[in-house]
Each structure stands twice: as structure tokens, then as C-alpha cells.
C-alpha positions in Angstrom: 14.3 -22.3 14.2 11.0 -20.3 13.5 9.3 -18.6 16.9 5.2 -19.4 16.8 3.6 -16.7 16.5 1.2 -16.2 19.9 -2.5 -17.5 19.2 -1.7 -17.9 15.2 -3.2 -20.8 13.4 0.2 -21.0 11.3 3.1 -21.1 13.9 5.8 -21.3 11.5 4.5 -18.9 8.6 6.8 -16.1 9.9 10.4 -16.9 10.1 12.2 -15.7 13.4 16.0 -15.1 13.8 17.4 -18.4 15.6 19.9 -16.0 17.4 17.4 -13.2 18.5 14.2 -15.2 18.5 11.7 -12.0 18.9 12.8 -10.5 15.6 11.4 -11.3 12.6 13.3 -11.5 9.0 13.5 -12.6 5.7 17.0 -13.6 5.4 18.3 -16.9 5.7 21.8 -17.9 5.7 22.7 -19.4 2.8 25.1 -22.3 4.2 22.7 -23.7 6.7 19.5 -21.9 5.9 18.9 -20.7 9.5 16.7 -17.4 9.2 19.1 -14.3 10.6 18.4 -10.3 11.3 20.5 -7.9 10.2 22.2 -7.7 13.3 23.9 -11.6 12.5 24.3 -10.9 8.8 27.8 -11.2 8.0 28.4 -10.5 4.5 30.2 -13.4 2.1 31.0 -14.2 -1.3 27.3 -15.1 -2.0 24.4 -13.7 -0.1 24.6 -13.5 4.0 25.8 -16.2 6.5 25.2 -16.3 10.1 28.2 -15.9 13.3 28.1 -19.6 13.7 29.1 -20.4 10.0 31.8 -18.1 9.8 33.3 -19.0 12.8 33.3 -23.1 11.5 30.0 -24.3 14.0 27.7 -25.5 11.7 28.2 -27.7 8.6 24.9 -28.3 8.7 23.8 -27.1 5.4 21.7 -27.9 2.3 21.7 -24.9 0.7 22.3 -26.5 -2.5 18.6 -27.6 -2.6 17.0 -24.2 -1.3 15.5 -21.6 -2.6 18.0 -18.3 -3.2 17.7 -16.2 0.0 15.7 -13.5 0.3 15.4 -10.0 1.9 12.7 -9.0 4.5 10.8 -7.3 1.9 11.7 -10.1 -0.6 14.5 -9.0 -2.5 17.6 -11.3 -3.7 19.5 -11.0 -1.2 23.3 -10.3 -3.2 26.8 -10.2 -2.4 27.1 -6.3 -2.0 24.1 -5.1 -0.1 25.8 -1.2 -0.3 25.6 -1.5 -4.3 22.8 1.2 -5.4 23.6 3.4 -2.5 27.4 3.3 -3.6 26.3 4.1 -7.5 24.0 7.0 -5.8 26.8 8.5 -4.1 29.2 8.5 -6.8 26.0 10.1 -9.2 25.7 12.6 -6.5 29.6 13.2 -6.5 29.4 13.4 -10.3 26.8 15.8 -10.4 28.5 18.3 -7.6 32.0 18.3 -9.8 30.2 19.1 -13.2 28.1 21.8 -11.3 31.1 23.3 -10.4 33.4 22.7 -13.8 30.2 24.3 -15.8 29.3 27.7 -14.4 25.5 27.5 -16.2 24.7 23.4 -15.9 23.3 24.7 -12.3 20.5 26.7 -13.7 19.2 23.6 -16.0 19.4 21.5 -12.9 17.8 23.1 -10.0 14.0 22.7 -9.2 12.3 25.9 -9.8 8.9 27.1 -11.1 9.7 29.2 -13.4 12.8 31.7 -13.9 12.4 35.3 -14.5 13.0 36.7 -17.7 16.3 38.2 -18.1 17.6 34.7 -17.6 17.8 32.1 -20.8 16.3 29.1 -19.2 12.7 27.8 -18.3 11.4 26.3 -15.5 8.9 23.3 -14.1 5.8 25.3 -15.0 6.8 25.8 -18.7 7.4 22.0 -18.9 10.8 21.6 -17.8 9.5 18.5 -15.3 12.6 16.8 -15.5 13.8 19.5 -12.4 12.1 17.2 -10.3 14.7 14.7 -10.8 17.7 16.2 -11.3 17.4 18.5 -8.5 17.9 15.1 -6.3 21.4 15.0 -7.3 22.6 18.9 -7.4 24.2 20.3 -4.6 25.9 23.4 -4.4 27.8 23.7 -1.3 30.2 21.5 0.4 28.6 20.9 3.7 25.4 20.6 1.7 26.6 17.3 -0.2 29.0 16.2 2.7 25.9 15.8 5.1 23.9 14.7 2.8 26.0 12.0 1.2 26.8 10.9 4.7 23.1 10.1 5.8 22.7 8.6 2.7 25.5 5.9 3.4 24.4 5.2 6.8 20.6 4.6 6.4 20.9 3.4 2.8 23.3 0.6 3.1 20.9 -1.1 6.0 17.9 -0.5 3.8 19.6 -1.6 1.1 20.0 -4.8 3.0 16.3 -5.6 4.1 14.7 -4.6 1.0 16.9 -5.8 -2.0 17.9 -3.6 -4.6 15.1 -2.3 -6.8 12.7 -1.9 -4.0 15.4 0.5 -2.5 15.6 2.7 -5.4 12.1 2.6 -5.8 12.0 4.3 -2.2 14.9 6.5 -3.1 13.2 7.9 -6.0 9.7 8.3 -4.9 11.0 10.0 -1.8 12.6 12.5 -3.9 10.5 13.3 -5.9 7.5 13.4 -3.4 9.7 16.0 -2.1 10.4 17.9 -5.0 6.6 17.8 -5.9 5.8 19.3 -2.7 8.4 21.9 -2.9 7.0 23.0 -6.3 3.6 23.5 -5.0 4.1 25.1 -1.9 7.2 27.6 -2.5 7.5 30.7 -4.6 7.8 30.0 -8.1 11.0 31.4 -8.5 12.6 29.9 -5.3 15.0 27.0 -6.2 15.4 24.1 -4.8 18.4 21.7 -4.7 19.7 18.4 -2.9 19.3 15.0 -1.9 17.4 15.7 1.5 13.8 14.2 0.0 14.6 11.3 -0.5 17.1 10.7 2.6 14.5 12.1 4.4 12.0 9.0 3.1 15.0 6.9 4.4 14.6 8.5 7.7 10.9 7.6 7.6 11.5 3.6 6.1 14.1 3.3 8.6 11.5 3.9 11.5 9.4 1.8 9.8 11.6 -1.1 9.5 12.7 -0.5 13.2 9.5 -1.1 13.9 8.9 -4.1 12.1 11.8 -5.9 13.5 10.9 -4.4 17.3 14.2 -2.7 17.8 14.8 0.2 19.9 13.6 3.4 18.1 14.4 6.0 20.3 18.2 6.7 18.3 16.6 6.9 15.0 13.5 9.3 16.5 16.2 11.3 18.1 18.4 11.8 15.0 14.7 12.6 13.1 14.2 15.1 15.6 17.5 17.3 15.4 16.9 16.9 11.8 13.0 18.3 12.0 14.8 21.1 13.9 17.0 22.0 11.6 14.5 21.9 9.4 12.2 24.2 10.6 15.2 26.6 11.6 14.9 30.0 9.2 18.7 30.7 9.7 19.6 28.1 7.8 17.3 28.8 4.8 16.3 25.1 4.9 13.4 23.5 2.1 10.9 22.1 4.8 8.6 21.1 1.8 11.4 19.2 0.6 12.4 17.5 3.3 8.5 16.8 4.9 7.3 15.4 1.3 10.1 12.9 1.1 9.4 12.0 4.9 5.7 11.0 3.8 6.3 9.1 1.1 9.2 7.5 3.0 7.0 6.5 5.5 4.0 5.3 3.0 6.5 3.7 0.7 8.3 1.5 3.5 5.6 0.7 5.0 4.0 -1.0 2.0 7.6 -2.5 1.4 8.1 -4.4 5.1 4.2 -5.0 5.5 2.8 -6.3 2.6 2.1 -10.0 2.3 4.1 -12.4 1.2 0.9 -13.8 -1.1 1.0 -10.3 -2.9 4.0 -8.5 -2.1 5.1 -7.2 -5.3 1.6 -6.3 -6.3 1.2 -4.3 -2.9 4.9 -2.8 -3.2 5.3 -1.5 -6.6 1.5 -0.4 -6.9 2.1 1.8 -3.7 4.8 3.3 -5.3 2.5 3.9 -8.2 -0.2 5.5 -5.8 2.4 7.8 -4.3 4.1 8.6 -8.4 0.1 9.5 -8.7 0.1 11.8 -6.1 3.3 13.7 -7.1 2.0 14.0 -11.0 -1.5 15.0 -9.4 0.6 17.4 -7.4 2.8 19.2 -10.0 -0.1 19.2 -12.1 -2.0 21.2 -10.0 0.8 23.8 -9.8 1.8 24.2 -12.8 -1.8 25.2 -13.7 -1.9 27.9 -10.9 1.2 29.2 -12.9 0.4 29.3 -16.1 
């Protein structure tokens, strides 16, 4: 059953979750096409169904003449919501055991300006702009990947979920690099720069955003933001705050675009923000690189 929406001329636009009627969604459950919020998904073979199903209550359905589910966002809902964040966190795993089996694929792979000298590689400023992207996946130290890999199966496999699978690495990857954009104009040119925190930081800022959307309870996910900020900020621990507060941004602009735009446009407003921020990052790097050279 869809909620009306108060004083709208189009009452059953905006589909509601028949369990949780104040929460919006895009996700229907594909044996008796109910709309359900993440909190009711329950994973099957085939797309999401709802507790009733699975428990034998309803037989209700005509799913057979209905159109494939989809996300909030509008993604294809699929049969392993965790996919992409499962093939990120086996890249990231990959990348951290070929760091450390090759003592010198580290310097190819880091984010950093430009080298000095004595050392046989190049950096972003003398067209090496593909550090931007592999820095995402290079970690060095154990607790560095541990933490990071762990915040990246926690808030990715709910994202995941709501926004489908390309519009989740579209966020993942703009996050990152916004990050490592901002980190290459801001820091010494010879500082380097590794790991995954951009873009789980942009997770942190689409997960508020979608907790917002669906009206849940934000105060957790600002709390864990917060100890994060702090560590952040914290000089002992020798922390990118570029890094981490470009990723956040675009995060925040990214997933907002993904959970708000109309349904009429969606994909126009969705990708084309991703383009805007991509702009942004090139505009960025640009810009440095010609304070550099």
C-alpha cells in the first residue's frame, strides 16, 4: 500500500513501505510487489522479498506481469546486493599483497606530485594522473587496510542496496578521486598519499544522505562521522584531511543527486552530476599541476 503524500496532488506517486508506512523506497518485493525498505528486504534467489513472503503469508503475487524491481535510486535490484563492494574489497586485498611481494610497485602507485630526483619515477605533475586512481587501492600498513576495508563492507553493502550497482561505483569512484584531487592541490608536492579513505569517506556522506531520505534516525551515522572527523584532524596520526574532506563532498553531492533526482530524469540528473563533480576534479588537478610545472 502507498502512503499519500500530505497536500500532494498525486497521492500514490511515491511508493511507501507497507510495513513502515513513513518511509519511502523504491524496492518492491518481487513475489507480491508490495513496496519494502531496506529494513524488510530479505535477500532471495531473485531480487528482495518482504517478512511476510518468506515466512508463507502472502501468495498474493503477480510478479510475473510486473516490471523488474527497482532500487531507491533506480537500479536493478539483483540477487547479490554486496557484489561490487565484495569485488572492491578483494581489488583492495590484491593490491596490498602485490605492494608487499614487489618492494618498488609502491612508488608507481602512491598519489604524489612529483618525486625528487634521486628517485627513478615521476609523479602527477609530470603526467603520471593515473595516481589519482590507483592510490584508492594502495595501502601500506595493516591497520590502514583492516579499517578501511571494514567501513567499506559496512556502508557499502547498504548503499549498494538502495542504489543498484553502477550508480554505487559511480559514487565510489568519484569519491575517491575527489579526494585524491584535493589532496594533490592542497599538500606538498612531494607528500604521498595512499588509501581508500576518499571514497569511504563519500560513503559516509551518501549514507547521511540516504538516512535522510528514508527519515531514519541519524544521530549513529553523525556520531561515527564525528570520531572519524577527529581522527581526522588529529596530527599524531599523520592523517590526509584533504583526502578524506574531498571524498566527503563529493559523497555528499553525488548521493544526493542519486536518492533525489526525479524519477522523469533520474539518470540524466545522476550520471551528469557525476560528470559535474569528474569536472571539478580535472579542473582541480589541472590547476595544480600548472603551479608545478
Amino acid at each position: 500500500m502507498e502512503q499519500p503524500a500530505s497536500g500532494a496532488p498525486d497521492a500514490r506517486s511515491v511508493p511507501f513501505c507497507y510495513r513502515h508506512p513513513e518511509r519511502e523506497t523504491g524496492v518492491h518485493c518481487t513475489r507480491c510487489e508490495r513496496p519494502i525498505c531496506p529494513e524488510c528486504m530479505i535477500s532471495a534467489s531473485v531480487g528482495f522479498q518482504c517478512p511476510e513472503c518468506v515466512r508463507g503469508g502472502s501468495g498474493t503475487g503477480h510478479a510475473a506481469n510486473a516490471s523488474r524491481p527497482r532500487t531507491l535510486a533506480g537500479g536493478t535490484v539483483t540477487a547479490d546486493p554486496r557484489l561490487v563492494t565484495k569485488v572492491l574489497l578483494v581489488l583492495n586485498l590484491g593490491v596490498f599483497i602485490a605492494v608487499h611481494t614487489s618492494s618498488s610497485l609502491l612508488d608507481h602507485l602512491v598519489l604524489v606530485g612529483t618525486w625528487p630526483p634521486f628517485l627513478p619515477t615521476e609523479g602527477v605533475a609530470e603526467g603520471e594522473w593515473y595516481r589519482l586512481f590507483t592510490s584508492m587501492f594502495v595501502h601500506e600498513a595493516v591497520w590502514h587496510i583492516a579499517f578501511n576495508m571494514l567501513s567499506l563492507w559496512w556502508l557499502g553493502g547498504p548503499l549498494e542496496a538502495a542504489l543498484g550497482r553502477a550508480r554505487y561505483l559511480a559514487l565510489y569512484l568519484v569519491s575517491g578521486l575527489a579526494g585524491s584531487a584535493l589532496a594533490y592541490l592542497l599538500t606538498s608536492p612531494t607528500t604521498a598519499t595512499l588509501g581508500a579513505s576518499g571514497a569511504i569517506f563519500g560513503l559516509f556522506g551518501a549514507t547521511a544522505v540516504l538516512m535522510r531520505r528514508l527519515q531514519y534516525d541519524m544521530r549513529p551515522v553523525i556520531a561515527l562521522l564525528a570520531i572519524n572527523l577527529i581522527f581526522t584532524f588529529n596530527p599524531a596520526f599523520n592523517i590526509s584531511w584533504q583526502a578524506h574532506i574531498g571524498g566527503l563532498v563529493a559523497g555528499v553531492v553525488v548521493g544526493y543527486a542519486m536518492v533525489h533526482a526525479p524519477r522523469e530524469r533520474r539518470a540524466l540528473v545522476q550520471y551528469g552530476t557525476c560528470a559535474l563533480v569528474l569536472v571539478v576534479i580535472v579542473g582541480m588537478t589541472v590547476l595544480r599541476t600548472l603551479q608545478l610545472t
